[in-house]
KEVEXKE-348379 format. One line per field, with one value per residue (C-alpha): z, x, y. Coordinates in nm, 4 decimals, decimal comma, padded with zeros to 6 digits, always signed. Layout:
<atoms>
zz = Z  ...;
xx = X  ...;
yy = Y  ...;
</atoms>
This chain:
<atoms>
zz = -04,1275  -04,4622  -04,4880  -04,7568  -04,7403  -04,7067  -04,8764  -04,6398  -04,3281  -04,4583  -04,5023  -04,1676  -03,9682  -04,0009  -03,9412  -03,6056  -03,4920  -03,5827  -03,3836  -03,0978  -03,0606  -03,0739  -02,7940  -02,5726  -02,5747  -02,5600  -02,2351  -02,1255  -02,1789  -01,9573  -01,6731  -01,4815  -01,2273  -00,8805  -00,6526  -00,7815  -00,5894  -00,3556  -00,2185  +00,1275  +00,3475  +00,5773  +00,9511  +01,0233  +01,2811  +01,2232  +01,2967  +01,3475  +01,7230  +01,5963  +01,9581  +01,9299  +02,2139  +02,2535  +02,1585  +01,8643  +01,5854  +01,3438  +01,3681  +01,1483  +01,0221  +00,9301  +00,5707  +00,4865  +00,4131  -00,0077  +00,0111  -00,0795  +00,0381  -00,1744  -00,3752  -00,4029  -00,0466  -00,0687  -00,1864  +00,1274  +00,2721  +00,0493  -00,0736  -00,4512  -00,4454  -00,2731  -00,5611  -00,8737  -00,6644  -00,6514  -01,0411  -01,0588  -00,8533  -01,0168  -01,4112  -01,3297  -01,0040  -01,0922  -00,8714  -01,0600  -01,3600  -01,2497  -01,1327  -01,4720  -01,6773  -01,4272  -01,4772  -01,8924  -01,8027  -01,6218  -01,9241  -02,1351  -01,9433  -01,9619  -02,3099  -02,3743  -02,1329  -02,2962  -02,6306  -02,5361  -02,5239  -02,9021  -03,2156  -03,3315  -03,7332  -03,8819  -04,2196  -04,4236  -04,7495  -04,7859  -05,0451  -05,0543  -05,2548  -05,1333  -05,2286  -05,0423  -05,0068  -05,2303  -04,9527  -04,6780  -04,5125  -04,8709  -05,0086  -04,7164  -04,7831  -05,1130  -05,2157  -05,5591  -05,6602  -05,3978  -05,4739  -05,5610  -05,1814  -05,0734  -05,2234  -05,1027  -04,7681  -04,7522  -04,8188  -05,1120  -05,3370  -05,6207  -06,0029  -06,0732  -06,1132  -06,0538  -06,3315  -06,3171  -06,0433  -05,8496  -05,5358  -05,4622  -05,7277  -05,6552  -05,6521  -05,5514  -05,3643  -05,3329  -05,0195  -04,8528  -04,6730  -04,3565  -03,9977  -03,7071  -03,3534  -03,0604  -02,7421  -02,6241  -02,2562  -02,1502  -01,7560  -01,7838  -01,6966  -01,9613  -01,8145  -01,4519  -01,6205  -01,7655  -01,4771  -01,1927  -01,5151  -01,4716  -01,0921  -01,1079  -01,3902  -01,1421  -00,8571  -01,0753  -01,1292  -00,7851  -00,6723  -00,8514  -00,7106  -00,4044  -00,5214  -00,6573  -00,3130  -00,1180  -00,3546  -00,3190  +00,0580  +00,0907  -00,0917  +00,0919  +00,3976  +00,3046  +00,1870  +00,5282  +00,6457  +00,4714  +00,5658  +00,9277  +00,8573  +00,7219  +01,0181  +01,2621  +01,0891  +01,0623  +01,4614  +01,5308  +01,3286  +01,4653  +01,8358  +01,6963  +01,5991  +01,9204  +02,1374  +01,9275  +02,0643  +02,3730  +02,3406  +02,2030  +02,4973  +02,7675  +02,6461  +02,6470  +02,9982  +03,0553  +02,9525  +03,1628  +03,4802  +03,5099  +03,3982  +03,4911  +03,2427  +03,3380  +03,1844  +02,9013  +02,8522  +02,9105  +02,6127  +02,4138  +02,4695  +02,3976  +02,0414  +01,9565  +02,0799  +01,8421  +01,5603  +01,5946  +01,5410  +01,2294  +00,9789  +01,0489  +00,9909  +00,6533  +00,6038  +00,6726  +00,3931  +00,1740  +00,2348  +00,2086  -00,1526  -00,2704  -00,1444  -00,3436  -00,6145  -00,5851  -00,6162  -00,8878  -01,0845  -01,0854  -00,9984  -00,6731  -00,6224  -00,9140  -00,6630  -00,4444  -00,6358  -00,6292  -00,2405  -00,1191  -00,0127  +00,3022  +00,3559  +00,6510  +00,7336  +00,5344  +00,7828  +00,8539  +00,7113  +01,0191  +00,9177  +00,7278  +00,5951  +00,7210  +00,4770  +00,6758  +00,7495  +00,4820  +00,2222  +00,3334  +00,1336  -00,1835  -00,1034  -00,0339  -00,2898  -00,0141  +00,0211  -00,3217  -00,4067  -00,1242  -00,2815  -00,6341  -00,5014  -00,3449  -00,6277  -00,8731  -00,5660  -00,6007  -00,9746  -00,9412  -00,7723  -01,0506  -01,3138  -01,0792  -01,0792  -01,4227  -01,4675  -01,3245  -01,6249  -01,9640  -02,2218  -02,5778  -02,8701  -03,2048  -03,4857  -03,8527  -04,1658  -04,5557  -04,8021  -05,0975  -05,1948  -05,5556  -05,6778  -05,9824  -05,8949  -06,2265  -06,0303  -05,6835  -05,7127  -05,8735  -05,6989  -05,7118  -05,4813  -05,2255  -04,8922  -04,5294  -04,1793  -03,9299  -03,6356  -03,2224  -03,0068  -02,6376  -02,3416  -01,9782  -01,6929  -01,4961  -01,3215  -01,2481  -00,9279  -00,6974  -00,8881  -00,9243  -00,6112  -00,4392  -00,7361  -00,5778  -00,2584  -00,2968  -00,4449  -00,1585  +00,0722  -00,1239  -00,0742  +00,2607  +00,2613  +00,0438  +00,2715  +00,5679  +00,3877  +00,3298  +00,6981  +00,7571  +00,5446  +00,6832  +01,0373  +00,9596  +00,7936  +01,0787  +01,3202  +01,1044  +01,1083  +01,4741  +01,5325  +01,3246  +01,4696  +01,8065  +01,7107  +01,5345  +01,8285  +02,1220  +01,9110  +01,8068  +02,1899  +02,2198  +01,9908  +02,1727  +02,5155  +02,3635  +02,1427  +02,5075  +02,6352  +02,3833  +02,4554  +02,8322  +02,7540  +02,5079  +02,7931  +03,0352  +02,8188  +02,7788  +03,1163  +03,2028  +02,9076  +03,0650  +03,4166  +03,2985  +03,1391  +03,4418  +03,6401  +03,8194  +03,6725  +03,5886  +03,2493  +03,3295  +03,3639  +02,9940  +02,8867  +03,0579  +02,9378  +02,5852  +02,5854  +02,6928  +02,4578  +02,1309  +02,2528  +02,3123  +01,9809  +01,8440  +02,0291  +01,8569  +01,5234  +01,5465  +01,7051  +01,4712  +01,1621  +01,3383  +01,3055  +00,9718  +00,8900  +01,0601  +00,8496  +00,5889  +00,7304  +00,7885  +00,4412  +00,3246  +00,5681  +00,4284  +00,0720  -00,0940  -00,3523  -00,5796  -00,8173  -00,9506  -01,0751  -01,3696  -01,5952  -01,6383  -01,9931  -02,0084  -01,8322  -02,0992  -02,4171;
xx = +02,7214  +02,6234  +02,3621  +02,1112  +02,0082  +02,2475  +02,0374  +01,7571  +01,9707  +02,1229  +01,7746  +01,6424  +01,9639  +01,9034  +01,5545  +01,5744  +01,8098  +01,5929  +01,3190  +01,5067  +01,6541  +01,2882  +01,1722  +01,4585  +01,4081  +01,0075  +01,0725  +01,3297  +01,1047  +00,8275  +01,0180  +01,0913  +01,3228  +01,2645  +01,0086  +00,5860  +00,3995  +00,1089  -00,1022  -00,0897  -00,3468  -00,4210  -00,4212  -00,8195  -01,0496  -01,3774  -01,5630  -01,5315  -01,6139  -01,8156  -01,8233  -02,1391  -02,3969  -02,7090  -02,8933  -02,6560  -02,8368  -02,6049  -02,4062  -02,2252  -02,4276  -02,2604  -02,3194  -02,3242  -02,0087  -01,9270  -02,1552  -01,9480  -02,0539  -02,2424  -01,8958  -02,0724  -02,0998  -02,1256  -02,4496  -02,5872  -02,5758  -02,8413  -02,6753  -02,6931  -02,4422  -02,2175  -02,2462  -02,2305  -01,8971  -01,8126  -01,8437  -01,6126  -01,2755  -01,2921  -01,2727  -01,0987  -00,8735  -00,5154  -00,3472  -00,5847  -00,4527  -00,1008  -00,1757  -00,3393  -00,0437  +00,1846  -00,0052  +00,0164  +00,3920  +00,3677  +00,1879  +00,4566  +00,7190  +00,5310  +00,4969  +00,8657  +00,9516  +00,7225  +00,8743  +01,2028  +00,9992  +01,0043  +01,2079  +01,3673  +01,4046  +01,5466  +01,6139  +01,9562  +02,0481  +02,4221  +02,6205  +03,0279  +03,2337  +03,6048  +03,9411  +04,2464  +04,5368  +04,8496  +05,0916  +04,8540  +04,8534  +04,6720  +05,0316  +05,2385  +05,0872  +05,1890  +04,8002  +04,7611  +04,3874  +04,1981  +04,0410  +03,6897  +03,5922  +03,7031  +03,4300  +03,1852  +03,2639  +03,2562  +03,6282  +03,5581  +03,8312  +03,7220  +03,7501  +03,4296  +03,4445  +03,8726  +04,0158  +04,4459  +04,6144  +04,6130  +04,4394  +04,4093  +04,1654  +03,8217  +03,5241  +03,1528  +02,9726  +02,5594  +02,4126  +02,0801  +01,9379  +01,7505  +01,8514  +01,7003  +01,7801  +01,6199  +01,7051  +01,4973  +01,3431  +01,4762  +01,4971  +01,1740  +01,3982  +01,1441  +00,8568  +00,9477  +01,0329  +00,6847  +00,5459  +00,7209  +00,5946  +00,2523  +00,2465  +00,4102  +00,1378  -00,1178  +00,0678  +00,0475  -00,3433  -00,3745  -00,2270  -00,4207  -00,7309  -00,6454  -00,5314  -00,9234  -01,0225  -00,8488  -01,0280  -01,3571  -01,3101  -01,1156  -01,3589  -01,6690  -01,4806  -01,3599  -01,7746  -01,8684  -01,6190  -01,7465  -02,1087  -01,9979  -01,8199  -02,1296  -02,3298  -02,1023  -02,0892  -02,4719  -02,4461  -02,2218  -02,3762  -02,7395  -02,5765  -02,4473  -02,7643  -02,9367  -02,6212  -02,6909  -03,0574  -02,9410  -02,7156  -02,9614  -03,2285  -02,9244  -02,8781  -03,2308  -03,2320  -02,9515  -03,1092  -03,3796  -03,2044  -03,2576  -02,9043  -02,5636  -02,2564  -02,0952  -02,4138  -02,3660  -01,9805  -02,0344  -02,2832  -02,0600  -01,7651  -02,0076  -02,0806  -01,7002  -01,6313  -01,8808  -01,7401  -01,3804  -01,5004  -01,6476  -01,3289  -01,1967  -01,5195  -01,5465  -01,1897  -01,2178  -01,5371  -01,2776  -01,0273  -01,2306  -01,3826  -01,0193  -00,9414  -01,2570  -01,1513  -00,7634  -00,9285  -01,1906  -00,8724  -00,9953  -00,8926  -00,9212  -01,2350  -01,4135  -01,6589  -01,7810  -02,0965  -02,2170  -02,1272  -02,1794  -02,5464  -02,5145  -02,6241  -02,6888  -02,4420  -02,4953  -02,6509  -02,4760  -02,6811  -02,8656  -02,6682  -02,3007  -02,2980  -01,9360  -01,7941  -01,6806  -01,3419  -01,2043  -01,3252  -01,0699  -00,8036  -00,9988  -01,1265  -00,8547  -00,5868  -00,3431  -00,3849  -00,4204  -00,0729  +00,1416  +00,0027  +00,1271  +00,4969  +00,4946  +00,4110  +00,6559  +00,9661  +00,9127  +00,9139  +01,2385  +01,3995  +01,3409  +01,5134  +01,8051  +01,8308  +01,8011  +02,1348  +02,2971  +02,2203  +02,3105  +02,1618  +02,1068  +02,0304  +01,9628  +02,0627  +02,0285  +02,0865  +01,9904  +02,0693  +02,2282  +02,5892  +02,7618  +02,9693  +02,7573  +02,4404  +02,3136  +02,4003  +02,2814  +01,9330  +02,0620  +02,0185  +02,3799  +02,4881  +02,3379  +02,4454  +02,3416  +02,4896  +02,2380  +02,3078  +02,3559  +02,4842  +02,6126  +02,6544  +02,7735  +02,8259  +03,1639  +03,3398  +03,1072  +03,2748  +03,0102  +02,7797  +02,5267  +02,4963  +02,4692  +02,1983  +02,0180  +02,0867  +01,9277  +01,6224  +01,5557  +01,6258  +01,3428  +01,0907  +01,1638  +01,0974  +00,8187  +00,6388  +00,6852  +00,5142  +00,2370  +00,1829  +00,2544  -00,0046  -00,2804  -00,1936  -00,2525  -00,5845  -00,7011  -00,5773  -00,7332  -01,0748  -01,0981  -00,9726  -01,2513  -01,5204  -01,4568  -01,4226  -01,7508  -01,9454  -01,7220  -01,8276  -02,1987  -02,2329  -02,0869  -02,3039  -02,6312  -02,5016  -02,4286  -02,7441  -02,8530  -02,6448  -02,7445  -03,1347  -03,0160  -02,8331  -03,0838  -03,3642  -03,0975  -03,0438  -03,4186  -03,4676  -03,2089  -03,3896  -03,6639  -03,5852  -03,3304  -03,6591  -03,8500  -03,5791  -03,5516  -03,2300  -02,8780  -02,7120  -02,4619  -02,6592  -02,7574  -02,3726  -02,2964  -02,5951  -02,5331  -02,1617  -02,2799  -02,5232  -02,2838  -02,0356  -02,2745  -02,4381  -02,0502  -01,9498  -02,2298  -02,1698  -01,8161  -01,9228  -02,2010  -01,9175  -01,6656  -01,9554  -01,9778  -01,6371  -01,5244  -01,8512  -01,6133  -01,3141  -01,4869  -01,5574  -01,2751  -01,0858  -01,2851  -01,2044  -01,4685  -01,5058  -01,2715  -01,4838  -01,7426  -01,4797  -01,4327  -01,1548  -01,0587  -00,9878  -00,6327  -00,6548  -00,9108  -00,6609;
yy = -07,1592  -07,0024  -06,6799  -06,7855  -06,4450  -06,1734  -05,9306  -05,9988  -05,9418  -05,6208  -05,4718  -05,5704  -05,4770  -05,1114  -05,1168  -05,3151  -05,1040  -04,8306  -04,9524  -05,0815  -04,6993  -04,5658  -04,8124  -04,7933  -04,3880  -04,4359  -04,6338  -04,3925  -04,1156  -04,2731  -04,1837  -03,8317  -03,8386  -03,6367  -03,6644  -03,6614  -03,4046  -03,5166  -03,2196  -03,1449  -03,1621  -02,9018  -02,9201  -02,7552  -02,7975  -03,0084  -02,6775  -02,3629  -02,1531  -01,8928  -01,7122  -01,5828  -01,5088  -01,4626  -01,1412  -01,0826  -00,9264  -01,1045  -01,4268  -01,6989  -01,9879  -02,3263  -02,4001  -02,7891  -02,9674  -02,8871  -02,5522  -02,2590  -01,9037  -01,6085  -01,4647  -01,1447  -01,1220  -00,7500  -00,7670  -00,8995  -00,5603  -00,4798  -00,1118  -00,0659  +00,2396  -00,0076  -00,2875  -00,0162  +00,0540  -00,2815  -00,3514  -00,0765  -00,1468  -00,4840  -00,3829  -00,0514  -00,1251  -00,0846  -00,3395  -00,5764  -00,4995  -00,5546  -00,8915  -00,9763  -00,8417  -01,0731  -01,3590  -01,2874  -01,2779  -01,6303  -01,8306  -01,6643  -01,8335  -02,1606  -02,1534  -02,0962  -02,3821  -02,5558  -02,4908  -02,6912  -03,0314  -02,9566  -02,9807  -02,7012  -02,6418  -02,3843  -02,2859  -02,1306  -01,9413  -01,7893  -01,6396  -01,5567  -01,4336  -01,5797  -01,5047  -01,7389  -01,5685  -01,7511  -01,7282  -01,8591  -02,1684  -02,3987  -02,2772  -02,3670  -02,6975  -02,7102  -02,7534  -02,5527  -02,7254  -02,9359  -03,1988  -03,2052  -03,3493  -03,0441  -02,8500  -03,1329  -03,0615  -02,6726  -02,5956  -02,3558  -02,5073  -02,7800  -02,7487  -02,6106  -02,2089  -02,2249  -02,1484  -02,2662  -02,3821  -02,0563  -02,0995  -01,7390  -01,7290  -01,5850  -01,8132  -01,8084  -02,0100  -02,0589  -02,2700  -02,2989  -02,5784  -02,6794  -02,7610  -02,9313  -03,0659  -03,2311  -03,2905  -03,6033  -03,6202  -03,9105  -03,8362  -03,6357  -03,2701  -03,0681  -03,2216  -03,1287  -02,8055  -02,7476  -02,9273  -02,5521  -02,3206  -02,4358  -02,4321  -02,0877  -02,0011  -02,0864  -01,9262  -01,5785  -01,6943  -01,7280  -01,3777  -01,2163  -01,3947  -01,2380  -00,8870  -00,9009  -01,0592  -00,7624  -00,5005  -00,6210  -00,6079  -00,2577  -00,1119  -00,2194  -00,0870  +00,2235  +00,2779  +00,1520  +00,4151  +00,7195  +00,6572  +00,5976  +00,9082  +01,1042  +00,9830  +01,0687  +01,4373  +01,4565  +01,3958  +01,6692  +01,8936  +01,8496  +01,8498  +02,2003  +02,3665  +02,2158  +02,4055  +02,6986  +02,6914  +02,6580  +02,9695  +03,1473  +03,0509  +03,1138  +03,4863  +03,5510  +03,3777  +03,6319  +03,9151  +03,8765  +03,7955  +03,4108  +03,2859  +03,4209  +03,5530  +03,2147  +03,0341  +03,2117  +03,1557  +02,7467  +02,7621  +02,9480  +02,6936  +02,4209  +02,5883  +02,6211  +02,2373  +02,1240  +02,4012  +02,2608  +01,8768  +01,9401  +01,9835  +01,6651  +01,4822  +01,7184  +01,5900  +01,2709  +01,2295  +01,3726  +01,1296  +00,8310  +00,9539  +00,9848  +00,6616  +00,4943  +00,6854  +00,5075  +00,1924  +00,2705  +00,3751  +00,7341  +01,0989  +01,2248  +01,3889  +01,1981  +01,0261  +01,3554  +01,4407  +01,0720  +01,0422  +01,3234  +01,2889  +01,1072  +00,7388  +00,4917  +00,2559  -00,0451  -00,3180  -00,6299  -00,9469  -01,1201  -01,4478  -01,4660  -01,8050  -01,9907  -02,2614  -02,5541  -02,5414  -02,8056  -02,5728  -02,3226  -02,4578  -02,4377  -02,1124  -01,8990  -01,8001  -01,7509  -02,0944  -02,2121  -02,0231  -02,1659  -02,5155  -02,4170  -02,2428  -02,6010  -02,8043  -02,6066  -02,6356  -03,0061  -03,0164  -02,8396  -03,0852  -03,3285  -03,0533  -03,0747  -03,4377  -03,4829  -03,2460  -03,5942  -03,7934  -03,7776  -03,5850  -03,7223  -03,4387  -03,5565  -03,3183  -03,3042  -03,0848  -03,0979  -02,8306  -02,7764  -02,6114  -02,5426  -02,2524  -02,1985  -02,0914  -02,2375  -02,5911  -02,5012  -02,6261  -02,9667  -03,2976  -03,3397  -03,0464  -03,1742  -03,2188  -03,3855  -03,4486  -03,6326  -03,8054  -03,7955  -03,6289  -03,7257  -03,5144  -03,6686  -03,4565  -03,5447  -03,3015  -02,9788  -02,8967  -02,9663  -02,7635  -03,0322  -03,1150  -02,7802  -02,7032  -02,9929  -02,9200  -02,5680  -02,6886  -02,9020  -02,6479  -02,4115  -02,6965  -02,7262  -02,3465  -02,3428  -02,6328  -02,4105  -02,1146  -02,3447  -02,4351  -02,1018  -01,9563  -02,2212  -02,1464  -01,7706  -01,8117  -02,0267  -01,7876  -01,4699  -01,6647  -01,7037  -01,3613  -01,2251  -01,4105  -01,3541  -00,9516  -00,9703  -01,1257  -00,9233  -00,5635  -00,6961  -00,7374  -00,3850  -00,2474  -00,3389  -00,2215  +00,0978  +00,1698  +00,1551  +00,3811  +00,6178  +00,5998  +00,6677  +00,9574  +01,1439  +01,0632  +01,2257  +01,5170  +01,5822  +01,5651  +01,8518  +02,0675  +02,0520  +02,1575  +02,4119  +02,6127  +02,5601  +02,6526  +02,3448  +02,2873  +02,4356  +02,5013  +02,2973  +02,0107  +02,0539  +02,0999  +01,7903  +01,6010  +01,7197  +01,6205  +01,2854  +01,2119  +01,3606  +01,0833  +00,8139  +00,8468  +00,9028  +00,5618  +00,4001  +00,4931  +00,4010  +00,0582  -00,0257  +00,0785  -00,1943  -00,4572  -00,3893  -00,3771  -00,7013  -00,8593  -00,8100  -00,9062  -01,2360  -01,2663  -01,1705  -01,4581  -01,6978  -01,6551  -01,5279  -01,2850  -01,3337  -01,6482  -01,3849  -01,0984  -01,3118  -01,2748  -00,8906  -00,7999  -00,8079  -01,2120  -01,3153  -01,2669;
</atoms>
């Protein structure tokens, strides 16, 4: 059959094809090998079992279902110095800062991942100056001029700038031009690859969430800590003047016959016990200034002046607000980083399968080359290569499939960790409740104690000077009321400080640091 219109069908042939190349690798491109990620649920119960009992000055409340607690939980203990202190550790804390530069390091990495879903173009200027050698391998081949081609393609021989037939001649030669390549997605490998960078990005996010999380808390317990520690030293060191009294009344007692040597020597060692437990409640307040001063990202010492005037133990609130279990997941960066470890594992599965298929790379270059650089920027030295380029994996060894192998084996792993990591935060929640109630319960029984053991200790005073009584009574009554009011303090300070471990289980905290400086850029 005859073409009435050969020049018709030679213009469209090209330009199907064209367009038949661009939607076959559009379609091909629509797809990403390797499984999609779907978030895991957590295993939580409906509610949590708050343990409390009655009589408990303080106890969890419920919050409604998609209520989140106060982040700045610290300020519910009401303690300004505590908050200023607070403010602090999260703009200045070192470990912080760390976490920040990490996660810098992480959107680096994404970016350059993400860099490989693009072209790459490059651009090229060279100038030589060559000399063949005339007993090389052009005159072993008997070539003495070659032909102009030759100099189209690179070669360096041609008639322009060679004077004779001598091929050893020296010649210059000017290029510059422009390069560029692609590698097209076609089994979706860069995507999964951009797809683990981001989840890694957000795992790096997500640690430092809780670096922030653990600062917040350490520091409101090593506060707690010192003014437990202050109290418990303002204790002792009232107990001592009021057994330095009592010394002074025994020797008087002494001296006028009503009390024995032996009187005298108990109130002594009384004295020195109460002597010998101050340095290590002087060196514990040391300690615990230092260790504010770690996390404030200060020297040691830096703190004393504005701590050292001693304050109450900051009061746990009456009610600590409890987010309802399913919010755990959102709350916690533990949590939220074992979900994006998880979600980049499975992305890396699909980079692995996509090693199986074929890989297509288009490539193409434009430039200009002449010997005379009075030609070089003419239309006619120009010169172009474009076109594709093929690459089929077919014998790797085994390589391929132990890569993919491996990265199952890490998802496996990494969906462990998860469950893992809820299991533990379950576990640390229920821990922490039951402590706070168990000590709260503690607490009360000994604030009794305490009020028995003063009224005790007044009692023996009082008969001692009317003679009623012995001074050992009042050694013995003393003792027992410095370690009532001692077993107080420290059980009133483990209230407090497993207040904050509850808080800290549950997540919060970390939402109101905001974005430390070196994060924001």
């Amino acid at each position: 059959m005859q073409d009435h219109h050969p020049a018709l069908r030679r213009r469209y042939t090209p330009a199907l094809a064209v367009a038949t190349a661009v939607a076959v690798t559009a379609l091909l491109g629509a797809c990403a090998v390797g499984p999609d990620y779907v978030k895991p649920e957590p295993q939580l119960p409906q509610a949590w079992d708050t343990h409390d009992q009655p009589g408990n000055a303080s106890h969890p409340v419920a919050l409604p279902a998609g209520q989140a607690a106060d982040p700045q939980w610290w300020k519910q203990f009401n303690d300004p110095e505590l908050d200023a202190l607070e403010q602090r550790a999260v703009t200045g804390n070192l470990d912080i800062q760390v976490a920040a530069s990490r996660l810098q390091q992480s959107r680096a990495a994404r970016r350059i991942v993400g860099a490989e879903a693009l072209p790459s173009v490059g651009a090229n200027a060279n100038y030589q100056r060559t000399g063949a050698s005339s007993s090389g391998l052009m005159s072993l081949l008997g070539v003495s001029n070659p032909p102009a081609s030759q100099m189209a393609n690179g070669t360096g021989y041609g008639n322009s700038g060679v004077q004779g037939n001598d091929v050893s001649e020296p010649f210059n030669l000017y290029q510059y031009g422009f390069d560029a390549s692609w590698e097209l997605d076609l089994w979706g490998r860069t995507r999964r690859q951009i797809e683990a960078a981001d989840a890694l990005a957000q795992a790096s996010d997500e640690t430092r969430h809780e670096t922030i999380l653990a600062v917040v808390a350490e520091t409101a317990a090593d506060y707690v800590q010192l003014r437990a520690s202050q109290a418990s030293l303002n204790t002792a060191t009232q107990m001592l003047d009021l057994a330095h009294r009592s010394l002074e009344l025994t020797q008087r007692r002494r001296a006028d016959g009503a009390a024995t040597d032996l009187d005298v020597i108990n109130a002594q060692a009384l004295v020195s016990s109460l002597e010998a437990a101050l340095p290590p409640l002087l060196q514990q307040n040391a300690h615990l200034i230092d260790a504010l001063s770690l996390l404030l990202a200060q020297p040691p010492g830096t703190l004393a002046q504005e701590l050292a005037t001693a304050q109450p133990v900051p009061p746990v609130p009456a009610a600590i607000p409890v987010e309802v279990p399913s919010g755990l997941a959102r709350r916690r960066p533990d949590i939220r980083r074992a979900d994006a470890l998880l979600h980049a594992a499975t992305a890396s599965i699909g980079v692995a399968k996509a090693d199986f298929y074929p890989s297509v790379t288009l490539s193409g270059s434009f430039g200009m080359q002449s010997m005379s650089f009075a030609s070089v920027g003419t239309w006619a030295a120009r010169q172009f290569a474009v076109g594709p380029t093929l690459s089929l994996p077919i014998f790797e060894g085994g390589r391929l499939r132990a890569q993919l192998n491996l990265r199952e084996a890490q998802q496996q792993e990494a969906a462990l960790a998860y469950q893992r990591t809820v299991l533990g935060a379950w576990n640390e929640i229920d821990d922490t409740l039951s402590a706070l109630s168990t000590e709260q319960q503690r607490r009360t029984s000994l604030a009794a104690n305490v009020a028995q053991s003063d009224h005790a200790w007044q009692l023996a005073t009082s008969r001692y000077q009317t003679g009623a009584g012995t001074q050992l009574d009042i050694l013995a009554t003393q003792r027992t009321t410095l370690a009532a009011k001692l077993d107080w303090i420290r059980s009133d300070t483990n209230v407090s400080l497993n207040a904050i471990r509850l808080y800290k289980a549950l997540g919060g905290g970390w939402e109101s640091a905001g974005e430390t400086p070196l994060a924001a850029r």
